[in-house]
C-alpha positions as CSV (number, residue, x, y, z in Angstrom):
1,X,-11.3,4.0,-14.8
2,X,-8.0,5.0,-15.5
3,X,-9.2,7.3,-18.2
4,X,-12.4,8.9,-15.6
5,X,-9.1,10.0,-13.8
6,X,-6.8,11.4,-16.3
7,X,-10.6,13.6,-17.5
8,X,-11.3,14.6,-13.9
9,X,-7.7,15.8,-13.4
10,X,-7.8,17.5,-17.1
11,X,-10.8,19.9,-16.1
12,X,-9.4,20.5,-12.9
13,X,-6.6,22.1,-14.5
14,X,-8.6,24.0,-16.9
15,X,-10.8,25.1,-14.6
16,X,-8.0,26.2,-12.1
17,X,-6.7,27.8,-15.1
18,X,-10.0,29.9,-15.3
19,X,-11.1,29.6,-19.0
20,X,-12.9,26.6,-20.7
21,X,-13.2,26.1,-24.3
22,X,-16.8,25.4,-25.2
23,X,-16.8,24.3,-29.3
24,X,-20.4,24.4,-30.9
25,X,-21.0,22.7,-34.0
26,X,-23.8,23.7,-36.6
27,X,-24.8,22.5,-39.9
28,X,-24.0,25.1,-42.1
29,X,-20.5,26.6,-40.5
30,X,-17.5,25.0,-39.1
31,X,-17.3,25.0,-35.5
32,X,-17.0,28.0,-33.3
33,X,-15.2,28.2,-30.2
34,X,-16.1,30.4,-27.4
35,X,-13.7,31.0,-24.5
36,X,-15.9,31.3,-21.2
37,X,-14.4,32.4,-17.7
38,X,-14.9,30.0,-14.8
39,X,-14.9,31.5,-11.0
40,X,-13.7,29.3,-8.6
41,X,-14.2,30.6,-5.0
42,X,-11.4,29.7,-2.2
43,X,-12.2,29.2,1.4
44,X,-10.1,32.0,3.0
45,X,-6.6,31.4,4.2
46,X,-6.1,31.3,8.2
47,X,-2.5,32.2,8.5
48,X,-2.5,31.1,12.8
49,X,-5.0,28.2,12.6
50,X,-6.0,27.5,15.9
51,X,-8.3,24.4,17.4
52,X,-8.8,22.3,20.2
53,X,-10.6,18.8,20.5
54,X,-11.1,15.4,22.4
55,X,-13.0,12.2,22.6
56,X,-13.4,9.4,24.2
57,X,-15.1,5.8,24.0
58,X,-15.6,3.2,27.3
59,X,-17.3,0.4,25.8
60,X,-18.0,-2.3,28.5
61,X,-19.8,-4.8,26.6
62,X,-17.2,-4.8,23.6
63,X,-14.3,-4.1,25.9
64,X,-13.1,-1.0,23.6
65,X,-11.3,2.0,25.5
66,X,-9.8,5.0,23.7
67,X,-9.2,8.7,24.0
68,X,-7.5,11.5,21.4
69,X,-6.9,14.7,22.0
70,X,-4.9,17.5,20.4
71,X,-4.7,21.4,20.0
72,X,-3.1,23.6,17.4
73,X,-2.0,26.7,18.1
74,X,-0.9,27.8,14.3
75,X,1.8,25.7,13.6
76,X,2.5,23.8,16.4
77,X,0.4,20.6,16.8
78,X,0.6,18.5,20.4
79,X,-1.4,15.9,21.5
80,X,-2.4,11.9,23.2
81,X,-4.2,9.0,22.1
82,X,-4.1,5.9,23.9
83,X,-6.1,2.6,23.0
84,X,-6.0,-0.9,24.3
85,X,-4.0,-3.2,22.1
86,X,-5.5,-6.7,21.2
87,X,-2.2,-8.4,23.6
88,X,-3.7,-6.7,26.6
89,X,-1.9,-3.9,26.9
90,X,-2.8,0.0,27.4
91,X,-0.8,2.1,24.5
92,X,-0.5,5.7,25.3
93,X,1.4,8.0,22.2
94,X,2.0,12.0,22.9
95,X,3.3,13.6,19.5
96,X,3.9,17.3,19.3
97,X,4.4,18.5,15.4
98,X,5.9,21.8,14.1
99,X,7.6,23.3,11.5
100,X,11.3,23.3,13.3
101,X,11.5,19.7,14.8
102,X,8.9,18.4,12.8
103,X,7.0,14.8,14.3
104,X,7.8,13.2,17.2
105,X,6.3,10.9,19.2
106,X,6.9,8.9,22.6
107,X,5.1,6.0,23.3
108,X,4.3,4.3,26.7
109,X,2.8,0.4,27.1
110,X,1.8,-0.5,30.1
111,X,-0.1,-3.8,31.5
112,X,-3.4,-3.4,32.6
113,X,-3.3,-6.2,35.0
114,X,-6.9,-8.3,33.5
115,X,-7.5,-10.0,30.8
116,X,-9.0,-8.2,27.3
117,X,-12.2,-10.1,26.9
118,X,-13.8,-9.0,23.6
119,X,-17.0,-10.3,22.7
120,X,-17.9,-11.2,19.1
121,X,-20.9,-12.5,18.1
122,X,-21.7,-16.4,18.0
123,X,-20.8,-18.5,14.4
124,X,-23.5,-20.6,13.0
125,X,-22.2,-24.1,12.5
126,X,-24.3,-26.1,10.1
127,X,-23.3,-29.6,9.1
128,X,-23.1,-30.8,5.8
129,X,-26.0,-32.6,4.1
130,X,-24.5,-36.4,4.1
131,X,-25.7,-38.2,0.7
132,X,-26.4,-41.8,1.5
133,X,-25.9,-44.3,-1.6
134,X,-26.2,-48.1,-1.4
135,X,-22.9,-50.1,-2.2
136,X,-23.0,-52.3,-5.8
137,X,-23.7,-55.5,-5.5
138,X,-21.9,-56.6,-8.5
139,X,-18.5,-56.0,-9.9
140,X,-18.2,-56.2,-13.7
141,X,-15.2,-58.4,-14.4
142,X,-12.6,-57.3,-17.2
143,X,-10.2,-58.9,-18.7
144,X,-7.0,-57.5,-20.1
145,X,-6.8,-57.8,-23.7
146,X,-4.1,-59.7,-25.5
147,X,-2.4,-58.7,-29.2
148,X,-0.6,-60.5,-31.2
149,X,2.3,-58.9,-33.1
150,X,3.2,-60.5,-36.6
151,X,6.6,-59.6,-37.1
């Protein structure tokens, strides 16, 4: 696996390097190496990316509430998320992200006042087969040898 890995980062370097040696052997001369050119397109640079999204789930029969939402406006990042943790309680993070103050993020927990009921789906208990053997009748007796040791 390890060596899939080392290959795959090897032509990615050649290819990013734009030329790939292609060696063709034949029976009569040594081999030849041609030097081909590789084109590698790029997506085009945004330099003041900008975006906006949100979603959110209400799931009543699994009891699973969330929400996330964020916007960039190039390279400033701010945004919420908020989920219900497994204790009960209603976590709530706002983050805001640039390049001058970098990540920050304050987090709120508050009590939502009911219980978290969560449903999950039934286990199958199945009992163990029970082997029934009849108890021996008879006990072979055996006796402990004795030696006797000529000094």
């Amino acid at each position: 696996m390890a060596f899939k890995f080392v290959f795959a980062l090897a032509f990615v370097a050649v290819a990013s390097a734009g030329y790939a040696p292609v060696t063709y052997h034949t029976a009569a001369a040594a081999p030849a190496t041609l030097t081909q050119r590789i084109v590698v397109k790029s997506e085009e640079f945004d330099p003041h990316p900008q975006y906006r999204f949100s979603y959110g789930v209400e799931d009543k029969v699994t009891g699973d509430s969330k929400s996330h939402n964020e916007e960039r406006d190039g390279d400033a990042v701010r945004g919420q998320y908020s989920l219900i943790d497994a204790d009960g309680y209603k976590r709530t993070v706002q983050y805001t992200a640039d390049d001058v103050n970098g990540f920050n993020a304050v987090v709120q927990r508050e009590p939502l006042g009911h219980a978290v009921v969560k449903t999950v789906a039934p286990v199958a208990h199945y009992a163990a087969p029970v082997a029934h053997y009849a108890a021996p009748t008879h006990y072979a007796s055996y006796e402990t040898p004795t030696y006797a040791y000529n000094h």
